[in-house]
Residue frames relative to the residue before (quaternion, step in Angstrom):
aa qw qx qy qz dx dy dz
X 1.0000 0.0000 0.0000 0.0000 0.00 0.00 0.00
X 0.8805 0.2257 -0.3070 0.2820 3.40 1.01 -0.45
X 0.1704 0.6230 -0.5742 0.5031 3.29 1.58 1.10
X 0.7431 0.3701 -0.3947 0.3937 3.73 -0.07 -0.47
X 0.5870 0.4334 -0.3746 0.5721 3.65 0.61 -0.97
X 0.3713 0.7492 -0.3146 0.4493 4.20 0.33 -0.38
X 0.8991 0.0387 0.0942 0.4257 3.04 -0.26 -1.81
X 0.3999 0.5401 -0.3597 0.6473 3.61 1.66 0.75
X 0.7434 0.4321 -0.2886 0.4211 3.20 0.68 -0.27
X 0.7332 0.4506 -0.1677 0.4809 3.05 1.53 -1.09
X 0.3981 0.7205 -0.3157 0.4720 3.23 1.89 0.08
X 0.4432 0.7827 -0.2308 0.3711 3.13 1.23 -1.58
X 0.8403 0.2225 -0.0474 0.4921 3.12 0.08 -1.73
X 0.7311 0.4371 -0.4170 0.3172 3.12 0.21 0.08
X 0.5574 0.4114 -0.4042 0.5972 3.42 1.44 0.05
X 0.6552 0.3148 -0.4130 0.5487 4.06 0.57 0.21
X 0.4799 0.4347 -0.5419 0.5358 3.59 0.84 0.30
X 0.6788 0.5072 -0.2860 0.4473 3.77 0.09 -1.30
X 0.7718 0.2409 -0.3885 0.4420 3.71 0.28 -0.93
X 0.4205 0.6880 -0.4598 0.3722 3.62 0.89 0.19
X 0.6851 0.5125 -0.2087 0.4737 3.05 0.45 -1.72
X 0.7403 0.5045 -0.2438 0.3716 3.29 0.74 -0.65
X 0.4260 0.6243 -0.3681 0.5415 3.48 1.45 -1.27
X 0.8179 0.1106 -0.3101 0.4718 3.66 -0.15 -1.45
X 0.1776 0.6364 -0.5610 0.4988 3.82 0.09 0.07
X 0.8864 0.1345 -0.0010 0.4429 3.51 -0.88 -1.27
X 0.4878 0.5361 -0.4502 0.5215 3.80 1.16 -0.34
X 0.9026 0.1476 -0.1348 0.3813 3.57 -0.04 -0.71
X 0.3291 0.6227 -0.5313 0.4708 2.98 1.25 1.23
X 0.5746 0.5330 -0.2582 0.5648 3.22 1.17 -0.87
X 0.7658 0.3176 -0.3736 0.4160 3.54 -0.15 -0.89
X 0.7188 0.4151 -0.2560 0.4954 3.90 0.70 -0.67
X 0.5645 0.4169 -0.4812 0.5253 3.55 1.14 0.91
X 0.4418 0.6936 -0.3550 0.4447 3.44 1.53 -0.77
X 0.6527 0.5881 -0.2485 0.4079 3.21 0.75 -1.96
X 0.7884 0.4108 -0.1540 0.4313 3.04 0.24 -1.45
X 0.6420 0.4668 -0.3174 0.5189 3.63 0.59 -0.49
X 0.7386 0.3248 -0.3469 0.4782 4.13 0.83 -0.19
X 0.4970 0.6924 -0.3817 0.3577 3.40 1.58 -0.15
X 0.7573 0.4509 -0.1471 0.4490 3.36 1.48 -1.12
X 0.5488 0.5443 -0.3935 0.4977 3.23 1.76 -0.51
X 0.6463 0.4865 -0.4098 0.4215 3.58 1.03 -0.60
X 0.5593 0.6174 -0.2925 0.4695 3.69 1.20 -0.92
X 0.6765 0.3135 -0.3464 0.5692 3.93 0.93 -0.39
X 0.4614 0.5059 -0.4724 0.5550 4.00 0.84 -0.49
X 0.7031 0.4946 -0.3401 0.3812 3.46 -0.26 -0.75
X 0.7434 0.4139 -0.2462 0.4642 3.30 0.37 -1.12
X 0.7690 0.3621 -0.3183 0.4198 3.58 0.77 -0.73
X 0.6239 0.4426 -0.4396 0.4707 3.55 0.93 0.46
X 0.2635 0.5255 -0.6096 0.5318 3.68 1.57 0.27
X 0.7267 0.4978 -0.3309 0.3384 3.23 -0.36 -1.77
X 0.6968 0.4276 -0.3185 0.4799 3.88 0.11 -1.19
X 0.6572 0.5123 -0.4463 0.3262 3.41 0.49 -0.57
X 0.7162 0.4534 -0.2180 0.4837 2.96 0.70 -1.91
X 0.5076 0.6615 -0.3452 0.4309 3.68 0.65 0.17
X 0.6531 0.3329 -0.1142 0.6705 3.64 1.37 -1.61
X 0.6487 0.2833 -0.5522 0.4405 3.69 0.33 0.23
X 0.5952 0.4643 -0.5394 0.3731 4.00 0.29 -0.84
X 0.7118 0.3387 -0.4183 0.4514 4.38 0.66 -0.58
X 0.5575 0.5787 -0.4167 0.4251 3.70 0.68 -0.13
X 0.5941 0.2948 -0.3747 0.6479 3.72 1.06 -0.58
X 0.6070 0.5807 -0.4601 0.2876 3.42 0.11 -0.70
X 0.7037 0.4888 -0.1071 0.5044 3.34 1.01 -1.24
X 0.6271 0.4696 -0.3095 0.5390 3.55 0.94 -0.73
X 0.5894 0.4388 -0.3678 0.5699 3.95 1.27 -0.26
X 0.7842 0.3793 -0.3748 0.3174 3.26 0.38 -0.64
X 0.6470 0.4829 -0.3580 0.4690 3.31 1.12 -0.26
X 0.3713 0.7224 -0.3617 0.4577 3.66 1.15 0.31
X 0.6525 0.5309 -0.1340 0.5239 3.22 0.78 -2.22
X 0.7321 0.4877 -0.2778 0.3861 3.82 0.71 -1.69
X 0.7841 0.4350 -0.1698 0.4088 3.62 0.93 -1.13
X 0.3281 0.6638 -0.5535 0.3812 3.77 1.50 0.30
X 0.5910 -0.6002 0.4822 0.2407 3.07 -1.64 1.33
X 0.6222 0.4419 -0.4876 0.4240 3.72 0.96 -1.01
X 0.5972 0.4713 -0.4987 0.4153 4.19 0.19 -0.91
X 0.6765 0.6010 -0.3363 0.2609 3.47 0.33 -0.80
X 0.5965 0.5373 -0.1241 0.5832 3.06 1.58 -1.52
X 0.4353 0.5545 -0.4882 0.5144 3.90 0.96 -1.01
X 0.8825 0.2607 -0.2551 0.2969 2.98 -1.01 -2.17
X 0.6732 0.3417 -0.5299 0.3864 4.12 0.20 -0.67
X 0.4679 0.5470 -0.5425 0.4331 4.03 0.21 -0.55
X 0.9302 0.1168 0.0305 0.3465 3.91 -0.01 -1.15
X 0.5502 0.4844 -0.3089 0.6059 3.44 1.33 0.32
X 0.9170 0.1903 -0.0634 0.3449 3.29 0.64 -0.94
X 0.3157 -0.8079 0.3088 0.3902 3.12 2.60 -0.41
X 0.5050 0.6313 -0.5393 0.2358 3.34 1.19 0.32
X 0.2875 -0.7667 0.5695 0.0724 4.15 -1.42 0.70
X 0.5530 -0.6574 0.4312 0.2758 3.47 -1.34 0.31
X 0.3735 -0.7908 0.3798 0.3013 3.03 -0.36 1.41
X 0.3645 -0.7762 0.3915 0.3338 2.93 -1.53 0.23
X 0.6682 -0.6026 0.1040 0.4238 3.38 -0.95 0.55
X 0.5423 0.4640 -0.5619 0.4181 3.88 0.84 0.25
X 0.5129 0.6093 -0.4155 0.4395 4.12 1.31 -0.24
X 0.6926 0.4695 -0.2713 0.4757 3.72 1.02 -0.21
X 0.4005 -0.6754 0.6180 -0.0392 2.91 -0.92 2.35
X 0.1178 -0.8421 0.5244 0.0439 3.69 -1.17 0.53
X 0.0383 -0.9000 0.4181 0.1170 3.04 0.80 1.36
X 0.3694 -0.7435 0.4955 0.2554 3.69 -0.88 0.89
């Protein structure tokens, strides 16, 4: 009788050893899919703020030309001559303040 009580016992543990082994086993399967699943979400974040960047420099040059083009002296000279009617004085119209 006590060979049987024994090996029920010793049975025991090995199946709470085993579902252990397993528990972690399957615990850190999980955590090393986790891993691996925020690694790539960070890998596509990344890439789309490459992208956004390289996006905000092509309008930043864009813009840095256009405001070139806007601040030439001829456009300037254009638009007051014919927008605003304004003309070069002539030289007896020039006051010289001292």
């Amino acid at each position: 009788m006590k060979n049987k009580k024994v090996k029920i016992k010793s049975h025991k543990g090995a199946y709470l050893l085993t579902i252990l082994f397993i528990s972690v086993f399957l615990a850190e399967l999980f955590i090393y899919a986790w891993c691996r699943v925020q690694c790539v979400q960070t890998g596509y974040a990344i890439s789309s703020e490459k992208d956004e960047n390289k996006r905000l420099l092509a309008l930043r040059e864009n813009l840095s030309i256009e405001f070139e083009r806007l601040k030439s002296p001829n456009r300037i000279a254009k638009i007051a001559r014919q927008q605003i009617g304004l003309i070069i004085p002539k030289p007896e119209q020039v006051i010289i303040v001292p």
